[in-house]
N, C-alpha and C positions, 0 to 999 in steps of 0.2 A: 499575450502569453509568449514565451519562449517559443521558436520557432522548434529547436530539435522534438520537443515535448509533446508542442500540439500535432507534428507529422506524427509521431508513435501514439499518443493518447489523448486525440481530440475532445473525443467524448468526454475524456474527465476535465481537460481543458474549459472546455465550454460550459460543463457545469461547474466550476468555481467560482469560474466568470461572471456566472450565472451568482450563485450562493453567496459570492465575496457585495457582486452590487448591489444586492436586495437581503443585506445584511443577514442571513440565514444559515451562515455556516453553521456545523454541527461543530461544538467544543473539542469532540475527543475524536480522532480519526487515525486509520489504520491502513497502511498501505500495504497489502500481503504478494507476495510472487517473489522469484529466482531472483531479480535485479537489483541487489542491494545501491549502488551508483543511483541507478536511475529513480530509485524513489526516493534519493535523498537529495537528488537535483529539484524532483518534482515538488516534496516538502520545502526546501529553499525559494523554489518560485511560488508557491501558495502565501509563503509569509512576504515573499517584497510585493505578492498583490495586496494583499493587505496593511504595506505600510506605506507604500507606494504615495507621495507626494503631489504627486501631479494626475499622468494619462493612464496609468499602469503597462506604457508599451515597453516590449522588448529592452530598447536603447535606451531608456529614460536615465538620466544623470542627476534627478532628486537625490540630496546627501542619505535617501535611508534606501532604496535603492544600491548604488555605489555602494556602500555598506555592508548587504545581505549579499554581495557578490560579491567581495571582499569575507566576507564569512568574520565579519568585526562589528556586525551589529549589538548592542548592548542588548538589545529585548528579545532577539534571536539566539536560541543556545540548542546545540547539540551534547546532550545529556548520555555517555557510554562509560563503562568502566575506566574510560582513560580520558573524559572529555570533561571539561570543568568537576573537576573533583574536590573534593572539600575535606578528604581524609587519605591516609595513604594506599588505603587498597586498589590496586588495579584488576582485580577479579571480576570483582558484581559493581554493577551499579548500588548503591549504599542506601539504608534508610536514612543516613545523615544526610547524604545529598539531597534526596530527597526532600527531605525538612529545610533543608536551607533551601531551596526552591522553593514551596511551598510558602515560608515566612516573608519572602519577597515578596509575594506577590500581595502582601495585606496593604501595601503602598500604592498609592496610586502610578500609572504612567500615562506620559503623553503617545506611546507607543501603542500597536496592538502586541503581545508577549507570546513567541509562539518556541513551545520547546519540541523538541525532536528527539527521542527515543530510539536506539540504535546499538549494535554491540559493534565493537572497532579496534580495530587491531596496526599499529606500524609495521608494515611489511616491505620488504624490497622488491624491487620492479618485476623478478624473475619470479616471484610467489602469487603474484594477481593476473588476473585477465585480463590483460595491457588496454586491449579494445573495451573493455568497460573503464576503461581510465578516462581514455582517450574521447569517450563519448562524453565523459562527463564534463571535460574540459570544453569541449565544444560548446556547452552551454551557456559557459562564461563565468560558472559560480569557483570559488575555491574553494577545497577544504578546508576542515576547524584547524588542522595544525599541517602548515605545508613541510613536508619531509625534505632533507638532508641527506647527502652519502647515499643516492638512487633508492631511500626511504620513505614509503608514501601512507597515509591513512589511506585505510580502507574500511567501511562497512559492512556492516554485515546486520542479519535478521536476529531482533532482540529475540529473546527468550527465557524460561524459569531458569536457566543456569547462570545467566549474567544478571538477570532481572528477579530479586531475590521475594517469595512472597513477602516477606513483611516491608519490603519498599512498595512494592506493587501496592501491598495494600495500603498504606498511608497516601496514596493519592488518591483513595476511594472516592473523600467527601470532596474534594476539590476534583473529581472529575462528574459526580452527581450531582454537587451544587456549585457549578464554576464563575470565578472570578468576570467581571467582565472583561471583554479583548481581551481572551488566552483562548490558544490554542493548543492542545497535545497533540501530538503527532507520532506515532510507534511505524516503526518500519519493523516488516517480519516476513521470514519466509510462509509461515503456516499460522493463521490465526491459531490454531491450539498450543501453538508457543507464548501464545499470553494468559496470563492468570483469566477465566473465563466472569469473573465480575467486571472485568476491565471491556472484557471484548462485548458484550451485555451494554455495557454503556455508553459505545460507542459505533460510530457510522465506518464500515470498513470497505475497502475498492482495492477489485481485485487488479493488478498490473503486471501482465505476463511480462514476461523476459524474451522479446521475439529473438535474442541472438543467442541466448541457450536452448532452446529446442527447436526444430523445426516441425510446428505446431500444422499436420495436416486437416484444415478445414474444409477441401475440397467434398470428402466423404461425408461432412455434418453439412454441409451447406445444402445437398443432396438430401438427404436425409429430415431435414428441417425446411423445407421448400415451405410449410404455410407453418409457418415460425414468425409470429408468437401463436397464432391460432391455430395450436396442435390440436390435431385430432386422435381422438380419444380412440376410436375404433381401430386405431392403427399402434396405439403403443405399444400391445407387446410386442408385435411384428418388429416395432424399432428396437424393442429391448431385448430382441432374441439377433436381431442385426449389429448393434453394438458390440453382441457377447461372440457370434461369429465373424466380427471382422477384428476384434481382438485375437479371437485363437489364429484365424488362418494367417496373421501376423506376426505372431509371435510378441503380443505387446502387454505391456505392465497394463493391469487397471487401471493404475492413479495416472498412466498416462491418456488412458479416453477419456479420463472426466476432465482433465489439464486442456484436452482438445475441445472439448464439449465449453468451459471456463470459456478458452479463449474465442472459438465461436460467439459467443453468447457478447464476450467484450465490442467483437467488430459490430455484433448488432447493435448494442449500443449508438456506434460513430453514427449511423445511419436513421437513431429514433431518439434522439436526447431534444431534440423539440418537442414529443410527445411524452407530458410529466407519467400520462399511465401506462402507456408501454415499458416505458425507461424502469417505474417501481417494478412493474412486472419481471423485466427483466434482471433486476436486480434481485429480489427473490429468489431465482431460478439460479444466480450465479451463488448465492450462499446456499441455496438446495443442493448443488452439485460440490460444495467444500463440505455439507455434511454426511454427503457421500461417502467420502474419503475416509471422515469417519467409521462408517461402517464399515470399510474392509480391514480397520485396524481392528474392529471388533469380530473379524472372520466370519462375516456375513455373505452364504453365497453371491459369487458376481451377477447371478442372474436376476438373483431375490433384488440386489442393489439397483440394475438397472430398468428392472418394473417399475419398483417404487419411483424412480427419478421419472421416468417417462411418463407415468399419471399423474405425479404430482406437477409436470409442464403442462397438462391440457386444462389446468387450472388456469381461469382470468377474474 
């Protein structure tokens, strides 16, 4: 695996590793958090492990390899309002496009075919967040279209305004009964920026952005000391601790649960050799993005942080 990759997100590292060699990957997958770069790095190196010719290491110089680094692989496409397009709109991703993706794939290949979902926009050097450039390049992949006149793609989290439902929905049956060797790949800030039949169908992982927030875990780690084996007789105490270490902060809800998320990812690093901790864990990390939901529905924060703290002492 890519080195920058596996220091920032071992855990998912390790499980690809895992899922790519004992042929298990999930079809349709969803990368959600702040880092549009880096989940588009991570989408790139998921697909050369899977076309990966020879050892799948870092350095490896197999032609499909070379290739997906190069960002010129034939069976690797990144799919955005401005990335292979098949019609003249540069808004939405199209249901033509769509359909024409889709009609290929009734061919066979010698390839595994993995497409990547994303909104993206040509920007100049002075419009992006140089340090998310500059990580990405580290990695050693390129962009789908290398910029010109200090001109660069950028990424960005698909959603219902570039990703139109009737495109969305024409990939229903091809993400319910999938071709063999394909993959979709949707990069998003917020899983509810996807059509919710899509996110249903698919296995999603969450991946903080550690260089956009300074994500304090010292407080949860604290707090979560016999984590995963919460106790129960302590929740509200945690969910009334939550709710006062937000006010005497002064801090947004959706950012305790974003710290609470990214807690739960570290643990991850540390149990991705145990399959039932790991689902547990992951459970609790889409418990805490339905969270989120709830404050959008103006659900007291306290009622929010009950519900989440009982629903952890579940195993």
């Amino acid at each position: 695996m890519n080195h920058i990759l596996d220091k920032k997100y071992s855990y998912l590292c390790n499980f690809f590793k895992e899922a790519v060699s004992q042929n298990r990957l999930f079809h349709s997958l969803i990368f959600y958090g702040s880092g549009s770069y880096i989940q588009y790095a991570m989408a790139l190196e998921l697909a050369r492990q899977l076309n990966c010719l020879e050892d799948k290491s870092e350095n490896c110089q197999c032609r499909n390899c070379k290739w997906i680094r190069e960002n010129k692989h034939p069976a690797v496409m990144t799919i955005s309002k401005i990335d292979n397009k098949t019609d003249s709109s540069k808004t939405v991703i199209s249901e033509e496009q769509i359909n024409t993706i889709l009609n290929n794939l009734v061919s066979s290949s010698d390839y595994h075919r993995v497409f990547i979902f994303c909104d993206a926009e040509v920007k100049t050097l002075s419009d992006i967040k140089y340090s998310e450039y500059e990580e990405f390049k580290e990695t050693g992949f390129s962009t789908p279209q290398e910029g010109s006149d200090n001109k660069i793609w950028c990424p960005s989290g698909i959603n219902k305004d570039c990703f139109s439902i009737v495109a969305a929905n024409s990939m229903l049956k091809s993400i319910e009964e999938p071709f063999s060797n394909v993959t979709f790949i949707f990069l998003t800030q917020n899983k509810d920026d996807l059509l919710q039949t899509i996110v249903s169908r698919s296995q999603a992982f969450f991946m903080p952005d550690t260089k956009s927030l300074n994500y304090n875990t010292d407080f949860f780690r604290k707090y979560f000391k016999n984590y995963p084996e919460f106790n129960k007789d302590n929740a509200l105490d945690f969910a009334q601790t939550l709710l006062s270490y937000q006010t005497e902060n002064n801090l947004a809800p959706v950012y305790i649960l974003d710290c609470i998320q990214y807690f739960l990812a570290e643990c991850l690093k540390n149990n991705y050799n145990n399959s039932v901790i790991v689902s547990k864990i992951y459970k609790d990390i889409k418990k805490t993005e339905d969270s989120k939901k709830m404050l959008k529905a103006y659900i007291k924060e306290q009622s929010i942080y009950e519900d989440l703290a009982f629903y952890f002492t579940k195993f």
